[in-house]
C-alpha atoms as a printed R data frame, in Angstrom:
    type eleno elety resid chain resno       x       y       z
1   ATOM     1    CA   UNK     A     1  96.770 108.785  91.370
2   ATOM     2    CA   UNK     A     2  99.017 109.205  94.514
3   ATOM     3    CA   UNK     A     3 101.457 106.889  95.423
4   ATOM     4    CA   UNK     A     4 101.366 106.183  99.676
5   ATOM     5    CA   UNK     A     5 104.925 106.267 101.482
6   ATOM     6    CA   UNK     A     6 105.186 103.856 104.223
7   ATOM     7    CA   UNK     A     7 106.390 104.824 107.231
8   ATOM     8    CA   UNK     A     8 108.800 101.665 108.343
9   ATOM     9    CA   UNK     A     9 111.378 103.519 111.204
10  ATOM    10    CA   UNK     A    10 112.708 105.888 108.822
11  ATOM    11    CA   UNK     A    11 113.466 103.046 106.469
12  ATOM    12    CA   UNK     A    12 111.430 102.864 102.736
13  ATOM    13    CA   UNK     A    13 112.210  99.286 102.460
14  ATOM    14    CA   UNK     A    14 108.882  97.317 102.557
15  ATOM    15    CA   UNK     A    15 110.472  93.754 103.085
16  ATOM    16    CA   UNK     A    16 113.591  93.776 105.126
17  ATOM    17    CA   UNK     A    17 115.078  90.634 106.561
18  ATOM    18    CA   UNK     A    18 117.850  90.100 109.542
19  ATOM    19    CA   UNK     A    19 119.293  86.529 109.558
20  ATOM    20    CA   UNK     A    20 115.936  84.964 108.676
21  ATOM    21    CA   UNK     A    21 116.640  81.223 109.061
22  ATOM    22    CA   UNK     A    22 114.110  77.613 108.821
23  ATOM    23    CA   UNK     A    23 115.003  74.379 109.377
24  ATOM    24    CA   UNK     A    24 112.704  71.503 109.526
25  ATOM    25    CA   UNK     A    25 114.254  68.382 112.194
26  ATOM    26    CA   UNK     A    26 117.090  69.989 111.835
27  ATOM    27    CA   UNK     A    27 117.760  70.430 108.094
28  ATOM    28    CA   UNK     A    28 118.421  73.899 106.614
29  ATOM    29    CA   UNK     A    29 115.743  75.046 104.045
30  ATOM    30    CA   UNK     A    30 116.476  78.725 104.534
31  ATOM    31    CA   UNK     A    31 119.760  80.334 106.109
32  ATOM    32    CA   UNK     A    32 120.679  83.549 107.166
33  ATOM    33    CA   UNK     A    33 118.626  85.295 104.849
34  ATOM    34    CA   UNK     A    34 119.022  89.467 104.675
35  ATOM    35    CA   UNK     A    35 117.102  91.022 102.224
36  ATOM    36    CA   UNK     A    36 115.991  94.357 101.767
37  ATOM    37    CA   UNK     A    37 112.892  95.542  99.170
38  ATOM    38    CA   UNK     A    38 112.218  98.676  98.295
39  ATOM    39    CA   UNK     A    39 108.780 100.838  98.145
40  ATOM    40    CA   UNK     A    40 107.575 100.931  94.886
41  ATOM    41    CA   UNK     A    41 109.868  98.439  92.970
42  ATOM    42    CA   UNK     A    42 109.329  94.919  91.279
43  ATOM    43    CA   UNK     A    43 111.351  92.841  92.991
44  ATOM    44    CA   UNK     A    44 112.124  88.834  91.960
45  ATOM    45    CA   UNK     A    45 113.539  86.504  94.220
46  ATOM    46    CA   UNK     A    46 114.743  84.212  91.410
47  ATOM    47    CA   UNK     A    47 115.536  80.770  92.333
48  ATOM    48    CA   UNK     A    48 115.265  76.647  91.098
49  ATOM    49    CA   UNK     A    49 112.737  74.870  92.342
50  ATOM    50    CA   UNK     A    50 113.041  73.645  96.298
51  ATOM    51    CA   UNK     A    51 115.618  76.777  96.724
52  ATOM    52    CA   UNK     A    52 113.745  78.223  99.895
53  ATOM    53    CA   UNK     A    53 111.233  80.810  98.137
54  ATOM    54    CA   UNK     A    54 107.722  79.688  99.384
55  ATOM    55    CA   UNK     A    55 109.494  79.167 102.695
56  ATOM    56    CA   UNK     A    56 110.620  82.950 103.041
57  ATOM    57    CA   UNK     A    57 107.297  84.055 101.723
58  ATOM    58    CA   UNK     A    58 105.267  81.736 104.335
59  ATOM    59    CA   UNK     A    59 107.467  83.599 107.339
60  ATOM    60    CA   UNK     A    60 106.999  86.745 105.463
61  ATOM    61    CA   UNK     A    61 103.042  86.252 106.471
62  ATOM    62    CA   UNK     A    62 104.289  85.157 109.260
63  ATOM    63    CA   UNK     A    63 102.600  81.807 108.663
64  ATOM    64    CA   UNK     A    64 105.150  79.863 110.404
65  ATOM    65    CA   UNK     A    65 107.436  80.938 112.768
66  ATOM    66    CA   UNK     A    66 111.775  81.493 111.982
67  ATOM    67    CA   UNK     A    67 114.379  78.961 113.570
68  ATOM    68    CA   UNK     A    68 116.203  82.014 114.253
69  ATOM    69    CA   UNK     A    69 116.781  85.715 112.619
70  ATOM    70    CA   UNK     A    70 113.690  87.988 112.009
71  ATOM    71    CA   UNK     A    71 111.416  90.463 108.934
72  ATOM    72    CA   UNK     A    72 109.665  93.310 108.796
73  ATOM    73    CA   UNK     A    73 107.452  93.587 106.729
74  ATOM    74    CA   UNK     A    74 105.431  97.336 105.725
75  ATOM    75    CA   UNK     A    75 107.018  98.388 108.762
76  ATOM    76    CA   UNK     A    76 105.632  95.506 111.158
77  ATOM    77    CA   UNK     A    77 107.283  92.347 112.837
78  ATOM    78    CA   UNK     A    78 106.044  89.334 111.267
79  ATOM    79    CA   UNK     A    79 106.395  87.218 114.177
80  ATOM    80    CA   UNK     A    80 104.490  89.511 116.411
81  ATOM    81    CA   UNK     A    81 102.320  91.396 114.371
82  ATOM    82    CA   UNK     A    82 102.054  89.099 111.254
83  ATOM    83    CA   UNK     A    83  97.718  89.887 111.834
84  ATOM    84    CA   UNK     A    84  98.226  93.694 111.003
85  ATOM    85    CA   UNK     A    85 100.396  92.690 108.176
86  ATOM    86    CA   UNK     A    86  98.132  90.619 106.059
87  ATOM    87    CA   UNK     A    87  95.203  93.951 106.881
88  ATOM    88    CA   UNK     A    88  97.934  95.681 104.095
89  ATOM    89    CA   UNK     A    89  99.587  92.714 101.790
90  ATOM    90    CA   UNK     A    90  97.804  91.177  99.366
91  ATOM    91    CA   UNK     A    91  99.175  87.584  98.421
92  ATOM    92    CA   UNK     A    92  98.785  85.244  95.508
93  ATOM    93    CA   UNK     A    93  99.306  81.591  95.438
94  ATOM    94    CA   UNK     A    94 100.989  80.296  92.641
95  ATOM    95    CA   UNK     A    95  97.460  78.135  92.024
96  ATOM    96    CA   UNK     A    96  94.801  80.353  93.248
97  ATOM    97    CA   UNK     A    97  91.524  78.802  93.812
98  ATOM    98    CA   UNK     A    98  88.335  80.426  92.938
99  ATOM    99    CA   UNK     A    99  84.607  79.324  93.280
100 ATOM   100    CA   UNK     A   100  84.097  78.545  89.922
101 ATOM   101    CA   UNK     A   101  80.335  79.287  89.512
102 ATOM   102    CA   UNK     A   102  80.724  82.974  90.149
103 ATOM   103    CA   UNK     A   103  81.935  85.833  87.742
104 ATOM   104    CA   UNK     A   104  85.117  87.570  87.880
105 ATOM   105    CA   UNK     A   105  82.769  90.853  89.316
106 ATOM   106    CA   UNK     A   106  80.946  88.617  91.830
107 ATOM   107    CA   UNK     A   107  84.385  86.925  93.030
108 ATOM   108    CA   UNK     A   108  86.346  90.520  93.287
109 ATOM   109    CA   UNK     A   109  83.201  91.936  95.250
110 ATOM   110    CA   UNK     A   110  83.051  88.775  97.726
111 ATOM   111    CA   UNK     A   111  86.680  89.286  98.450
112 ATOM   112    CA   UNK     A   112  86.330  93.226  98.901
113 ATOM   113    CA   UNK     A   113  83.437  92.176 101.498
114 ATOM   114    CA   UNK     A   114  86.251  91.065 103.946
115 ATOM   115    CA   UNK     A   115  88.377  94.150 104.047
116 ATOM   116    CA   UNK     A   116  85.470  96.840 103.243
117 ATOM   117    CA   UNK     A   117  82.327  98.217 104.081
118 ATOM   118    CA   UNK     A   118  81.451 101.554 101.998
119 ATOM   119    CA   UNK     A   119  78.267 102.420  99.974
120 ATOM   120    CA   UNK     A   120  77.426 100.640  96.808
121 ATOM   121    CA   UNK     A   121  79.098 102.941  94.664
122 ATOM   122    CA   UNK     A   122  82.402 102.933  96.417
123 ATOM   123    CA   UNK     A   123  82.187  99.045  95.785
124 ATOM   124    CA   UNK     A   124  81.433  98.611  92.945
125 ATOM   125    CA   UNK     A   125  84.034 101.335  91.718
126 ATOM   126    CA   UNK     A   126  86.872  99.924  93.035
127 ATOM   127    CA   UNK     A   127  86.084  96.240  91.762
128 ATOM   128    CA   UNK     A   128  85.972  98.007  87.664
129 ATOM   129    CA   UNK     A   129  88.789  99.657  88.674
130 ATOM   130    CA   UNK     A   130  90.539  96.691  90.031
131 ATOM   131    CA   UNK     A   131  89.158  94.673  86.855
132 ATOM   132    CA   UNK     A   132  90.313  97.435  84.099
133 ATOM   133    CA   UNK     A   133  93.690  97.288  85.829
134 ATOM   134    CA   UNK     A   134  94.034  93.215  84.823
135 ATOM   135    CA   UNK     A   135  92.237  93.690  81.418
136 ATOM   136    CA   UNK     A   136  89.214  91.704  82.165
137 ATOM   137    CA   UNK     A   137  86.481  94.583  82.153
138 ATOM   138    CA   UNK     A   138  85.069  92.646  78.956
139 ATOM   139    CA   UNK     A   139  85.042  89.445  80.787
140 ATOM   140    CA   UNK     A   140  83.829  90.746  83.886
141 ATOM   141    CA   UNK     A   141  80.236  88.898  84.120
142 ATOM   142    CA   UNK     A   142  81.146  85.765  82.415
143 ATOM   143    CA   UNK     A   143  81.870  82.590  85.438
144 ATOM   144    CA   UNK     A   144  85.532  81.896  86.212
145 ATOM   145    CA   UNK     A   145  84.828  78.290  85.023
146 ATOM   146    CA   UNK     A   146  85.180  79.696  81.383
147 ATOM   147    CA   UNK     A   147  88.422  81.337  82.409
148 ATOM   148    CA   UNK     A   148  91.658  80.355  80.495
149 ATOM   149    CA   UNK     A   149  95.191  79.370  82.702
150 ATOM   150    CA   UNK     A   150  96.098  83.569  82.072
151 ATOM   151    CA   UNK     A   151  92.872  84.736  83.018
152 ATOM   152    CA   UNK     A   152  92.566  83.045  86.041
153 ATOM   153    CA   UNK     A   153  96.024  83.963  87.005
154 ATOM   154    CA   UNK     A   154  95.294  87.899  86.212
155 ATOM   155    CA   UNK     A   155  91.929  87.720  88.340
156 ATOM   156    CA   UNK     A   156  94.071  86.018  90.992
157 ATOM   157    CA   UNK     A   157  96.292  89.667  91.160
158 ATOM   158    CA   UNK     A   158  93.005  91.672  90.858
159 ATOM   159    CA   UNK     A   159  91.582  89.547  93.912
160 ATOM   160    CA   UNK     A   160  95.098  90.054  95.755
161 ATOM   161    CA   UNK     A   161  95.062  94.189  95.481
162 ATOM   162    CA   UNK     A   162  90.832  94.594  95.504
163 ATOM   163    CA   UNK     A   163  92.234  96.204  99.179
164 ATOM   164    CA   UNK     A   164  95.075  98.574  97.450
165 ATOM   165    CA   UNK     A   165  97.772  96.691  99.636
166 ATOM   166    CA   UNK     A   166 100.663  98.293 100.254
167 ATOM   167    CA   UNK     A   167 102.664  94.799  99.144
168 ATOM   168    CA   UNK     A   168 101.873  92.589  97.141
169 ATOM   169    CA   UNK     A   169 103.211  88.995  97.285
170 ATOM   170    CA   UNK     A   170 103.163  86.870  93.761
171 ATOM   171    CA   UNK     A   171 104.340  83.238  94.192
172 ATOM   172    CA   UNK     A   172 105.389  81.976  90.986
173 ATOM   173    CA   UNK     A   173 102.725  84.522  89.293
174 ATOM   174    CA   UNK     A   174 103.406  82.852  85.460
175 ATOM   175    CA   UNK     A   175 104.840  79.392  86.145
176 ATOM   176    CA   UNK     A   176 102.393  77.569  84.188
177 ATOM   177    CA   UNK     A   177 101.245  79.312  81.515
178 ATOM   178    CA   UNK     A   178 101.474  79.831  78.042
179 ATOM   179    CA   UNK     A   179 103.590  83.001  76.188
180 ATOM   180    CA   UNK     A   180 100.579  85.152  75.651
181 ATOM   181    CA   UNK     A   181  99.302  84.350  79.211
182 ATOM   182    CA   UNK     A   182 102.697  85.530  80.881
183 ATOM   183    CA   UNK     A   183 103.309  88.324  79.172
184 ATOM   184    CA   UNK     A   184  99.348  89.684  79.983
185 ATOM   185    CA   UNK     A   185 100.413  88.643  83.243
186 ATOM   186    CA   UNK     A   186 103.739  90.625  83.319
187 ATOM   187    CA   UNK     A   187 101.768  93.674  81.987
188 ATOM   188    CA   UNK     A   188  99.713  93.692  84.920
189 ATOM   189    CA   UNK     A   189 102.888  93.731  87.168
190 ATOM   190    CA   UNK     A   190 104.282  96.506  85.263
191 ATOM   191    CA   UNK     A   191 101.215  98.440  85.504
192 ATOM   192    CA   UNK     A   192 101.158  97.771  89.702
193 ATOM   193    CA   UNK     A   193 104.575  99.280  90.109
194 ATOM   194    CA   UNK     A   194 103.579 102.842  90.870
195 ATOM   195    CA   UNK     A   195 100.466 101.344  92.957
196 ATOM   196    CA   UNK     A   196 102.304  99.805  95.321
197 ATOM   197    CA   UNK     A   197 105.630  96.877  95.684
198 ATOM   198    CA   UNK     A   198 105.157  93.585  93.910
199 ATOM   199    CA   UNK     A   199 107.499  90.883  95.401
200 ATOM   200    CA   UNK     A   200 107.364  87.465  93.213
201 ATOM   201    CA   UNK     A   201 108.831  84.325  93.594
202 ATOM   202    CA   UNK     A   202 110.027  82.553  90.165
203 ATOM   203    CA   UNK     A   203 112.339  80.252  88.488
204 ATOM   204    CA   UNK     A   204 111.832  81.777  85.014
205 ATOM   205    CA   UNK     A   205 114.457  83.977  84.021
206 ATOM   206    CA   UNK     A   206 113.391  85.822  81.044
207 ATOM   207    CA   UNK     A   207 110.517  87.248  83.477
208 ATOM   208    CA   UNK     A   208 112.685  88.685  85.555
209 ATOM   209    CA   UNK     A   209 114.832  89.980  83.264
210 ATOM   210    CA   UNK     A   210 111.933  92.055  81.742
211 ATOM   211    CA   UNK     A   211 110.233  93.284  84.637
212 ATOM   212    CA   UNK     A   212 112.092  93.199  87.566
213 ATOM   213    CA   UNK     A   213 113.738  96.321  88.991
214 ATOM   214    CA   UNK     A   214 115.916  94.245  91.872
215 ATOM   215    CA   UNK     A   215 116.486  90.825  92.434
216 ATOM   216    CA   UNK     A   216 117.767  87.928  94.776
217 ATOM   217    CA   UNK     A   217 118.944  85.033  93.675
218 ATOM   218    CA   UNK     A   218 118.680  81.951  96.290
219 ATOM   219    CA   UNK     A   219 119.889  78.691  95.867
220 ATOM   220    CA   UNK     A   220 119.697  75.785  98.402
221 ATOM   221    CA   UNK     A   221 118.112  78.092 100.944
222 ATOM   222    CA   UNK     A   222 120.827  80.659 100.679
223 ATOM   223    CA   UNK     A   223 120.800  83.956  99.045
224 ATOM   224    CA   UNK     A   224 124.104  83.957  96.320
225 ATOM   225    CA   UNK     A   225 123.194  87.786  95.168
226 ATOM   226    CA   UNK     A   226 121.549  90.726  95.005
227 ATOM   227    CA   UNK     A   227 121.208  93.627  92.778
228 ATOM   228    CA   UNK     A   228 119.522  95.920  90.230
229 ATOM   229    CA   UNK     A   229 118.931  93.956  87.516
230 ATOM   230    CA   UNK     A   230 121.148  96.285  85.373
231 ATOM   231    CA   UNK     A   231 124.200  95.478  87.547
232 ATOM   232    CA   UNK     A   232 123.638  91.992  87.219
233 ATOM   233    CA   UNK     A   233 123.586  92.195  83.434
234 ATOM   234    CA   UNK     A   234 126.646  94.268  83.517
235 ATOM   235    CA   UNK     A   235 128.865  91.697  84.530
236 ATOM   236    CA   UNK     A   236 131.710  91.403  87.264
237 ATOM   237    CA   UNK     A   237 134.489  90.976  85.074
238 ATOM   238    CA   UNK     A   238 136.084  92.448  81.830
239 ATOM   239    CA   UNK     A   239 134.380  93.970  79.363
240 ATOM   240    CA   UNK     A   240 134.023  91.910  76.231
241 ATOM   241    CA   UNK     A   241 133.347  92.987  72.800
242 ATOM   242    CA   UNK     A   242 132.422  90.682  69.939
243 ATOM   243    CA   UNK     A   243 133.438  91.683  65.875
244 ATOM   244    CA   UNK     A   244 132.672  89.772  62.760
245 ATOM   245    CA   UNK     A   245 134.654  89.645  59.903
246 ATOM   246    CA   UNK     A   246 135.074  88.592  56.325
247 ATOM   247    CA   UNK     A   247 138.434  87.727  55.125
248 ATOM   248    CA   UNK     A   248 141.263  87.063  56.284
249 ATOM   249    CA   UNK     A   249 141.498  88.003  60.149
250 ATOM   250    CA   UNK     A   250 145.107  86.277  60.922
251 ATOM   251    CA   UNK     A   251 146.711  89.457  60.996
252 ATOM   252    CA   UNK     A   252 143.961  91.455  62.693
253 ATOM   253    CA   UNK     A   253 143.560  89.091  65.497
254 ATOM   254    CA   UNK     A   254 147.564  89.053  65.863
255 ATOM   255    CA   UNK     A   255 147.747  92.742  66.151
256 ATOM   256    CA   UNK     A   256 144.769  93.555  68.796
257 ATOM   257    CA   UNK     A   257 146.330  90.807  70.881
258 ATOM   258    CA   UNK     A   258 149.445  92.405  71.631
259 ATOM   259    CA   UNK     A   259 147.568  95.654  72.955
260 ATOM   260    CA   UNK     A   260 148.553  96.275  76.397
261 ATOM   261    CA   UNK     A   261 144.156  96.783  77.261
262 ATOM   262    CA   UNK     A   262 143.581  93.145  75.774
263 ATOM   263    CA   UNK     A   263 143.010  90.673  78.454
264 ATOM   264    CA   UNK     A   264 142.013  87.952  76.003
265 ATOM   265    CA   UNK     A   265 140.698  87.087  72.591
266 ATOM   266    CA   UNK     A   266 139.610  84.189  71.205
267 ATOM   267    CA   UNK     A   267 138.559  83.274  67.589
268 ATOM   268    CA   UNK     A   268 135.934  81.105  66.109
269 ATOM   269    CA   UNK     A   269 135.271  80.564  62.528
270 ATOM   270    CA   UNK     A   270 132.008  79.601  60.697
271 ATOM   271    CA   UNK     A   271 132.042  79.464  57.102
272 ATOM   272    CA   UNK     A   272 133.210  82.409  55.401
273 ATOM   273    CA   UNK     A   273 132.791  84.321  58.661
274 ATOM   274    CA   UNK     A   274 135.419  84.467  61.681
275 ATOM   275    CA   UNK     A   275 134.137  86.102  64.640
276 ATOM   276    CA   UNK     A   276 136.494  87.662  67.395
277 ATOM   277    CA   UNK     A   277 135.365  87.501  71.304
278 ATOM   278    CA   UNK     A   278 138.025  90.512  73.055
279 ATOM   279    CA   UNK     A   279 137.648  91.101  76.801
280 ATOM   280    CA   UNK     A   280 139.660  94.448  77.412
281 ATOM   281    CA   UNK     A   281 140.593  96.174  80.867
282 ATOM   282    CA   UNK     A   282 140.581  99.766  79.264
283 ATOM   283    CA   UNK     A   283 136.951 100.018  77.873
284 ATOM   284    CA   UNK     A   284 137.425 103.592  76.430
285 ATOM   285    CA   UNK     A   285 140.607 102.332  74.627
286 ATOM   286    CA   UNK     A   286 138.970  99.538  73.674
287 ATOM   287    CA   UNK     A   287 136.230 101.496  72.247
288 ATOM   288    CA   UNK     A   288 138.955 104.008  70.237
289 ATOM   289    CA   UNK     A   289 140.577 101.124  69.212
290 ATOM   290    CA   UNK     A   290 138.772  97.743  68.186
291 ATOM   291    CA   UNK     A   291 136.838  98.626  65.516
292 ATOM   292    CA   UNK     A   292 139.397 101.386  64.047
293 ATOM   293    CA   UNK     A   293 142.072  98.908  63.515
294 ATOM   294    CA   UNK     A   294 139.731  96.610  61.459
295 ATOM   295    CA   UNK     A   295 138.499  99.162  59.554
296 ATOM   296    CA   UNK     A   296 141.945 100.446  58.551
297 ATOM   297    CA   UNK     A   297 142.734  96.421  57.741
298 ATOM   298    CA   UNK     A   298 142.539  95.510  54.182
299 ATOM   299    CA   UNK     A   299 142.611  91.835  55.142
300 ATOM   300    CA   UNK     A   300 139.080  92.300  56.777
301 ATOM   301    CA   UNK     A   301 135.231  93.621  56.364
302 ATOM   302    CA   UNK     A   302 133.589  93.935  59.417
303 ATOM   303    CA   UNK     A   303 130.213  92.808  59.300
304 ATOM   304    CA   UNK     A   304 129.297  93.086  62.956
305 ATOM   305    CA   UNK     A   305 130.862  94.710  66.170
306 ATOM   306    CA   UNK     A   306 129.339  95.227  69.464
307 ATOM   307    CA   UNK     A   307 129.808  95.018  73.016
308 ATOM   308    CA   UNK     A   308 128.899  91.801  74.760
309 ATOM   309    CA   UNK     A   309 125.318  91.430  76.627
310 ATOM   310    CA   UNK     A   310 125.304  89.279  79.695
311 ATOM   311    CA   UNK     A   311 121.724  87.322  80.128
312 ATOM   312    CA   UNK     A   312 120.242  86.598  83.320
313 ATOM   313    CA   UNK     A   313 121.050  83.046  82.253
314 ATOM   314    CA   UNK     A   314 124.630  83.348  82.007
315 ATOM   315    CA   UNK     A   315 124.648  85.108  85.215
316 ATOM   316    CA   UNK     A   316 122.507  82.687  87.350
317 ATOM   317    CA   UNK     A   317 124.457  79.992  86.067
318 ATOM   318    CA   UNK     A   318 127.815  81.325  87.206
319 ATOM   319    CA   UNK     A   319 126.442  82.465  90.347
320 ATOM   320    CA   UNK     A   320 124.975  78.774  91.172
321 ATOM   321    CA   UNK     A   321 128.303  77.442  90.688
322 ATOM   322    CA   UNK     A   322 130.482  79.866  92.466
323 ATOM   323    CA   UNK     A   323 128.039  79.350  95.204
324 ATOM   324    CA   UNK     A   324 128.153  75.332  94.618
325 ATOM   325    CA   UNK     A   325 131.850  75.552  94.939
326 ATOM   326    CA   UNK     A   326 131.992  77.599  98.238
């Protein structure tokens, strides 16, 4: 399988946004928006509910018009030429609709009957092909009434790429279903990433945490960050490294507080167990240093030690309230 380069003005960004702005009588729902997706990446634009997402994606289409700024999207103006864009993005709502008497074959074939007219063969190749890709080759000729919530929602991405888009648009792809229905659903995604860009709306953070190469986080119609994933989860500020101990940790936690590379520790004790929480400004002495002191303290057994993981959560939520308190 190839992968297809876009040609966008010398630029591989697929989505890019310049001050894209919507107000409705005069309120704000989306302001001064510039984002920038790249070719061949899953990209979430992570935000609550009412934040501004189904707004940028409906001016993305270019199925209403900006207050003020502008997109392009795979290389076209989506105020001018927002026809030619839907010919090469495929979109899916976040509760597609389907006619409900036909099977998943007979509603992928009607939908390839819009975009393409080839010999038999050629059509009914690319709807297995499309129908392998979402796992529903063994469900292929039963009606969509039958269909469960994850089902439905996997035909819905089949039906949105039956024309090998170069984009495709997911609003809220997983929103309402069940464990085992998102993560079929986010195994699909995965699988699309070297077939073309996925860009999905969502509020659920432990999606975008496990698929998501980029994202943007927007609240109240304004974008408060974005960045690889991996940055995110990084963190901004010190590095922090958690031990665990057994004993007696009074003069451990006195000693590794008066290194010039602590910034902070704190201590919190459960049970027999105290458990240290050091942020450091010198990482690589932190990492010579922590865990041979308490070793070399006969006070103290360390029964865990470890750098500290950021989650999306933790991040989101401190980003929504710098952003609150701006």
């Amino acid at each position: 399988m190839k992968t297809r380069v876009i040609q966008t003005n010398g630029s591989t960004d697929v989505i890019s946004t310049r001050g894209l702005s919507k107000s409705y009588n005069g309120a704000a729902v989306l302001d001064d928006l510039h984002l920038n997706v790249p070719q061949h990446s899953i990209f979430g634009f992570l935000g609550p509910n009412g934040a501004g997402k189904t707004t940028t994606i409906k001016l993305l289409l270019g199925l209403t018009k900006p207050t003020s700024g502008g997109a392009t999207v795979v290389g076209r103006d989506a105020g001018r030429e927002s026809l030619d864009i839907r010919q090469h993005v495929g979109y899916l709502a976040q509760q597609p609709q389907f006619y409900d008497h036909l099977t998943a074959r007979e509603t992928l074939r009607f939908t390839l009957s819009l975009f393409f007219r080839g010999p038999k063969e050629a059509i009914d190749g690319r709807v297995a092909e499309s129908l392998e890709l979402v796992g529903l080759s063994a469900r292929a000729d039963r009606p969509v009434r039958g269909f469960s919530g994850g089902e439905r929602q996997r035909l819905g991405i089949a039906q949105a790429y039956i024309n090998h888009p170069d984009l495709l648009i997911l609003d809220e792809p997983a929103a309402s279903l069940d464990p085992m229905g998102r993560r079929d659903v986010l195994k699909v995604m995965e699988r699309l990433r070297e077939r073309t860009t996925v860009f999905y709306s969502t509020h659920i953070l432990d999606d975008v945490e496990r698929v998501s190469d980029t994202v943007a986080i927007l609240a109240a119609g304004r974008m408060i960050a974005e960045a690889p994933v991996s940055e995110l989860l990084a963190g901004t500020g010190a590095a922090t490294f958690e031990m665990t101990l057994k004993g007696r940790p009074e003069g451990l936690a006195a000693q590794l507080g008066a290194e010039p590379w602590v910034s902070s520790l704190t201590r919190a004790d459960t049970g027999e167990l105290s458990t240290l929480t050091i942020a450091v400004s010198d990482e690589d002495a932190a990492e010579r240093g922590l865990l041979r002191s308490a070793i070399a303290d006969e006070d103290v057994t360390v029964t865990a030690f470890g750098r500290t993981r950021h989650s999306l959560e933790d991040v989101f939520v401190d980003l929504l309230q710098e952003g609150a308190s701006r």
